[in-house]
PASE-301273 format. One line per 10 residues: number of its first residue (from 1); their letters; for each residue z negated, y, x negated of C-alpha. Coordinates in steps of 0.001 Angstrom, whole numbers. Layout:
BEGIN
NUM = a = Z Y X  ...
# end
This chain:
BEGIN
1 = xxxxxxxxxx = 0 0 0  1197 3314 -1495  -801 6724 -1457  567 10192 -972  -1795 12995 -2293  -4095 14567 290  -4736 18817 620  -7188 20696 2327  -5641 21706 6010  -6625 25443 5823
11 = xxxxxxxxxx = -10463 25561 5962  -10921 22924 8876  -12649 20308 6526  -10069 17776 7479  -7890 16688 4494  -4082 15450 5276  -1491 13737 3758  819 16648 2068  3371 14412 3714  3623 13724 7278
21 = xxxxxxxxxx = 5873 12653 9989  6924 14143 13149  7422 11250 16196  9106 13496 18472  11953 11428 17921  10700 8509 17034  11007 6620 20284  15066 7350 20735  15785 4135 18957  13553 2123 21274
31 = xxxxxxxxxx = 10208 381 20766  11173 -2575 17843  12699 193 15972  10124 2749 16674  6904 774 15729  8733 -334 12819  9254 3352 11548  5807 4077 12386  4400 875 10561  6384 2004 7425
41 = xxxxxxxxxx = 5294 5522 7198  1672 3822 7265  3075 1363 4579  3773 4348 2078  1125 6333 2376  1171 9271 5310  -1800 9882 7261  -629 12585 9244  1376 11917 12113  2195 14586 14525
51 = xxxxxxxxxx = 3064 14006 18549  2694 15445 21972  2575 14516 25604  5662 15034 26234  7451 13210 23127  9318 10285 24588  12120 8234 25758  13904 7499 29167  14571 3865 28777  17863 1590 30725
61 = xxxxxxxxxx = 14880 202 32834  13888 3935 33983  10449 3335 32188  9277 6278 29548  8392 5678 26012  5679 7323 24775  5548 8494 21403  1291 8371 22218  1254 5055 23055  3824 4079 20231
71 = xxxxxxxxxx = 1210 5706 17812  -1595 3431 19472  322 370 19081  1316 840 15666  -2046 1788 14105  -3608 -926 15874  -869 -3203 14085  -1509 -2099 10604  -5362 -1758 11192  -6223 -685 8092
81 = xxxxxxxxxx = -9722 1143 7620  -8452 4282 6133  -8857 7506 7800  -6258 8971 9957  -5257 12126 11168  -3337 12796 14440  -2295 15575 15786  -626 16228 19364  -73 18954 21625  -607 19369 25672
91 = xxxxxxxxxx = 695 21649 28175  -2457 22750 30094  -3155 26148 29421  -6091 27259 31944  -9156 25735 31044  -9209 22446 33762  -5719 21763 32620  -6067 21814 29459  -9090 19359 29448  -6554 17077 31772
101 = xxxxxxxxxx = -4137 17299 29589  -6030 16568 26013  -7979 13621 28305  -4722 12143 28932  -3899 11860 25229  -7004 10779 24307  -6595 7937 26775  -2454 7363 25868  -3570 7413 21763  -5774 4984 22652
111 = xxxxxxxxxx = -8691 6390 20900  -12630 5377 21111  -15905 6972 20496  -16470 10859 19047  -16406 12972 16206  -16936 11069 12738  -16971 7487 15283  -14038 8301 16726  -11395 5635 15901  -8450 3006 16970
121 = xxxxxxxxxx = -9036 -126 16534  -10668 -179 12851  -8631 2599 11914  -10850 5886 11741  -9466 9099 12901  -9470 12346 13458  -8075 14549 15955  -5898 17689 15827  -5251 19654 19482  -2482 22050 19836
131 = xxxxxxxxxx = -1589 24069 22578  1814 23146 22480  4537 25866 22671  2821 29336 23255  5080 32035 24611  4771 34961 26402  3453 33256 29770  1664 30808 28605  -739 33069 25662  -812 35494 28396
141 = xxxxxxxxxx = -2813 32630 30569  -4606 31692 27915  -6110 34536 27121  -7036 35513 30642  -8604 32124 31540  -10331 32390 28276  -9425 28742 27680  -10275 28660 23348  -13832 29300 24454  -14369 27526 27384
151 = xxxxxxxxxx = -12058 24262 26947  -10841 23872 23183  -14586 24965 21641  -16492 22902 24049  -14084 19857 23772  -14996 20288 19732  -18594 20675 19995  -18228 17342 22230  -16566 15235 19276  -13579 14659 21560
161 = xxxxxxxxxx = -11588 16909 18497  -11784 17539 15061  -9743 21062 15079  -7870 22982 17555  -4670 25341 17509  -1232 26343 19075  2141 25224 18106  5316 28037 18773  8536 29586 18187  7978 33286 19777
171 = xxxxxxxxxx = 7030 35244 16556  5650 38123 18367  3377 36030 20553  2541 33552 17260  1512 37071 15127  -828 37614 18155  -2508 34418 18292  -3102 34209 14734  -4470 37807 15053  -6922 36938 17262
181 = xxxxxxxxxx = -9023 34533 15086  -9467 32389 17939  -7593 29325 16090  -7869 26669 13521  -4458 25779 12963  -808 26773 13938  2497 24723 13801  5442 26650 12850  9352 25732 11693  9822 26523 7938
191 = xxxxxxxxxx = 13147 26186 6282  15806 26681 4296  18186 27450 7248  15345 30027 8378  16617 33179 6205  13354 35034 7545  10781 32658 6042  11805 33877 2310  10670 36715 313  14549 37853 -44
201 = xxxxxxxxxx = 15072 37955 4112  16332 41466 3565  16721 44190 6548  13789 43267 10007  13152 44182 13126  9670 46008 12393  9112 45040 15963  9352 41011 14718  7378 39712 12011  9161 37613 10466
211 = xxxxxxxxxx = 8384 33665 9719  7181 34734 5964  5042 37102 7409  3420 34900 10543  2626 32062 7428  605 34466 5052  -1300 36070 8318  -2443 32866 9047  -3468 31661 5083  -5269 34583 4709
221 = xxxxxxxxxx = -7005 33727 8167  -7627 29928 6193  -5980 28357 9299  -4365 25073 8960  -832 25097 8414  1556 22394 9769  5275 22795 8815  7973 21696 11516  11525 21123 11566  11801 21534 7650
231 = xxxxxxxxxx = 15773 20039 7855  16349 22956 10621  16280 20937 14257  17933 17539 15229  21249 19715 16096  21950 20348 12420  21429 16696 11357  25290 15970 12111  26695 19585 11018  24714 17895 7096
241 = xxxxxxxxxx = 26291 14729 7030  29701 16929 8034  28786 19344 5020  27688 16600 2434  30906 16592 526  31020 20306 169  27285 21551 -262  26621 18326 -2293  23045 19557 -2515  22283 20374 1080
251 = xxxxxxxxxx = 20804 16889 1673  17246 16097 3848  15736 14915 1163  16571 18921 -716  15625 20420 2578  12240 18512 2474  11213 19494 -1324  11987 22946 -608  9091 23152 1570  7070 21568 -261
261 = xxxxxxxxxx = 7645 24315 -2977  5993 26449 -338  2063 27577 -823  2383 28760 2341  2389 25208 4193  -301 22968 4065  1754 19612 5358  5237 19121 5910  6375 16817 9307  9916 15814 8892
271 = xxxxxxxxxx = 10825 13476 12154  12092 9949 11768  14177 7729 13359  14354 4253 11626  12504 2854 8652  15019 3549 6395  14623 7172 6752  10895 7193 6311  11688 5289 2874  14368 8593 1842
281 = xxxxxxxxxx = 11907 10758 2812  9117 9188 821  11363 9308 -2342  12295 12814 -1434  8565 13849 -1675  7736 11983 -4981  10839 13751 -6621  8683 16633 -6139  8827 20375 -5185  12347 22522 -5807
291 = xxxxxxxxxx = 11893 24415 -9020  13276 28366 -8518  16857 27453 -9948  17447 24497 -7416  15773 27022 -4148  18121 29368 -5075  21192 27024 -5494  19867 25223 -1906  19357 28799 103  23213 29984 -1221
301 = xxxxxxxxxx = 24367 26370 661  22158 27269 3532  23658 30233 4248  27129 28891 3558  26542 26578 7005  24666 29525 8817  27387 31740 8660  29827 28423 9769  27745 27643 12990  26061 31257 13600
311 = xxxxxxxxxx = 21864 32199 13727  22451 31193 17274  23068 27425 17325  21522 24651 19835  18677 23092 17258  18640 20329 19519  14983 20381 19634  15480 18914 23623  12506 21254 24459  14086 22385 27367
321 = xxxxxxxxxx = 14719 18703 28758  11227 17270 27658  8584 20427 27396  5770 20622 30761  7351 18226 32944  11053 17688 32005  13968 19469 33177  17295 18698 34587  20353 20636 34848  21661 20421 38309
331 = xxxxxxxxxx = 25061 20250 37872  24612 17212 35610  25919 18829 32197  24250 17642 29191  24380 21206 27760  22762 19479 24283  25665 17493 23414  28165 19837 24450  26577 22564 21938  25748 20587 19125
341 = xxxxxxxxxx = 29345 19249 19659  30830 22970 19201  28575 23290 16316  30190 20321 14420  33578 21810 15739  33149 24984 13522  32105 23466 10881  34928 21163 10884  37351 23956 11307  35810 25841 8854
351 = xxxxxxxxxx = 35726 23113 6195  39704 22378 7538  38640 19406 9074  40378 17304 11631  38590 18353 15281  40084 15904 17389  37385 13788 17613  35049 16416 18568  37736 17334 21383  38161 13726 22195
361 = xxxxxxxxxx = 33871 13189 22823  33878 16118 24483  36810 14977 26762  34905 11301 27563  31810 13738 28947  31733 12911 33038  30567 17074 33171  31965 19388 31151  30699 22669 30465  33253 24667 33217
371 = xxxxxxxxxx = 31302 23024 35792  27901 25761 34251  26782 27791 37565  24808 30106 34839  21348 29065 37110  19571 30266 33878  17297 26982 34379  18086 26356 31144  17902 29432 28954  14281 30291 30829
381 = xxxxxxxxxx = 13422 27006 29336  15037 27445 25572  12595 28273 22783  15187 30200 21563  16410 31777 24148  19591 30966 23855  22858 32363 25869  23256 29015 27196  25738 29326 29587  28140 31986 28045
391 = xxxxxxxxxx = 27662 29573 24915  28741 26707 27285  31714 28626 28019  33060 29391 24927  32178 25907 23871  34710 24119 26740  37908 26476 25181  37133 25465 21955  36778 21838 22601  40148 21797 25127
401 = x = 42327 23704 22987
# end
């Protein structure tokens, strides 16, 4: 059994694998394939695992995987007696809420007894709670129902958590809720696609801190630090393997070590899909942190592919579909393919690439994007707030002509 170094996580007394792993997508391959990932980032060495409520997967039998119960089933498989941290995230925001939602992981992770007792099976662990995804609305309710203080503290001083924060993607509403010292920890996208998280970002709105910016206000605060989608969302996974040839160096394992030449990030939570990405990324982190040469080489590439695809691209998070009780566009269109799909195509045509076969998936689709009412169901979902429907739009001419 390998080991991966462990670092504090801010000044909440927990210590974490520098390396984790995200299981948002970890149930898309289905349940052999999942538990196997999961029982091989145990194998070599991370102790960190991050989830939600709502991570999962519709399966063919109209059942739902959960990525909680996954976790269960897998640590109770490798039942080792070394400690464990979890993390996940719940959508209750007022205070009864949010003690039915962190119950309901509690019960879904499968976890027993409280505070240094607290285990699964003989594995001990501890336990992270994030609000997960504060924007405007949600912080807003928060901070009226006063839920930190009577909900998140309480649930603490109870031993049903270790440590408590808020994950997001609104910088504005992130700067406020690290300003106002009422959390632990904060989980936040980092990376190399993310022009705004380095010291060179250039010209800001003074209005928006930027990602740089929201990292060091919460290290000077000593809050925990947990660094998401370090290879830039599951929508630019295809637009790499598209680019390999051409950025040779823009590969996931590059993308990982340059966040781990960060100070700013306590542990880094690339997702996985099968075992034999959880082995790449495990080599990635023990061929250690970017030196400057190799950022700077890695940030040029970067912005070569930003300027193919745009800043506004579908990251193919699925936050939209999956975040506080799913969502469903009612015309039918998968609106994630048909973006990331338009991605690839620009790369392609950028890189003078044959885009038939983007035309031709996009032609087997039983929707396609003309059929958009622009409901705005989606877009009041997006993280991002992306133009989703003018983006469908432009998307369908591309992909007929």
């Amino acid at each position: 059994m390998q080991t991966l170094p462990k670092v504090p996580l801010g000044t909440t007394g927990l210590r974490v694998s520098r390396l984790g792993m995200g299981v948002m997508n970890t149930p898309s391959e289905g349940r052999e394939t999942a538990l196997a990932t999961l029982g091989q980032a145990l194998k070599q060495g991370i102790r960190f695992l991050d989830t939600s409520e709502s991570y999962g997967a519709n399966l063919p039998d109209g059942s739902r995987l959960s990525s909680e119960e996954l976790i269960r089933e897998a640590v109770q498989a490798w039942g080792q007696e070394e400690e464990l941290v979890l993390c996940t995230k719940g959508h209750g925001y007022e205070v009864d809420s949010c003690l039915e939602c962190l119950h309901g992981s509690l019960q879904r992770l499968g976890l027993a007894g409280k505070g240094s007792d607290r285990h699964l099976g003989a594995t001990p662990v501890r336990l992270i709670y994030l609000l997960h995804g504060l924007q405007r609305e949600r912080w807003e309710t928060v901070q009226q129902q006063d839920t930190v203080r009577k909900a998140l503290r309480p649930a603490q001083a109870e031993g049903l958590i270790d440590a408590y924060g808020f994950s997001g993607h609104d910088h504005v509403v992130l700067q406020e809720a690290i300003a106002s010292g009422w959390f632990e920890c904060v989980e936040t996208r980092y990376n190399v696609f993310n022009r705004n998280s380095r010291q060179t970002a250039g010209e800001v709105t003074p209005e928006v801190p930027t990602a740089l910016q929201l990292l060091q206000a919460a290290r000077e605060r000593g809050m925990g630090i947990i660094n998401m989608k370090p290879y830039g969302g599951n929508g630019m996974q295809p637009v790499l393997k598209m680019v390999a040839s051409r950025e040779v160096g823009l590969t996931p394992q590059a993308l990982l070590r340059y966040c781990l030449a960060s100070d700013n990030v306590d542990v880094v939570i690339p997702g996985a899909r099968t075992p034999a990405e959880i082995e790449e990324t495990v080599a990635g982190f023990h061929a250690g942190p970017l030196e400057t040469t190799a950022r700077q080489a890695l940030e040029k590439a970067a912005d070569a592919v930003t300027q193919m695809i745009g800043e506004d691209y579908c990251r193919a998070c699925r936050h939209c579909l999956d975040d506080a009780g799913g969502y469903a566009c009612p015309q039918g269109i998968d609106f994630i393919e048909i973006l990331t799909l338009e991605s690839r195509r620009k790369v392609a045509q950028a890189l003078g690439l044959d885009v038939t076969p983007l035309q031709a998936a996009y032609a087997a689709l039983s929707v396609k994007a003309e059929a958009c009412e622009d409901c705005g169901g989606c877009q009041e979902r997006c993280l991002y707030q992306l133009p989703i429907a003018s983006m469908l739009a432009q998307a369908h001419v591309h992909l007929t002509t």
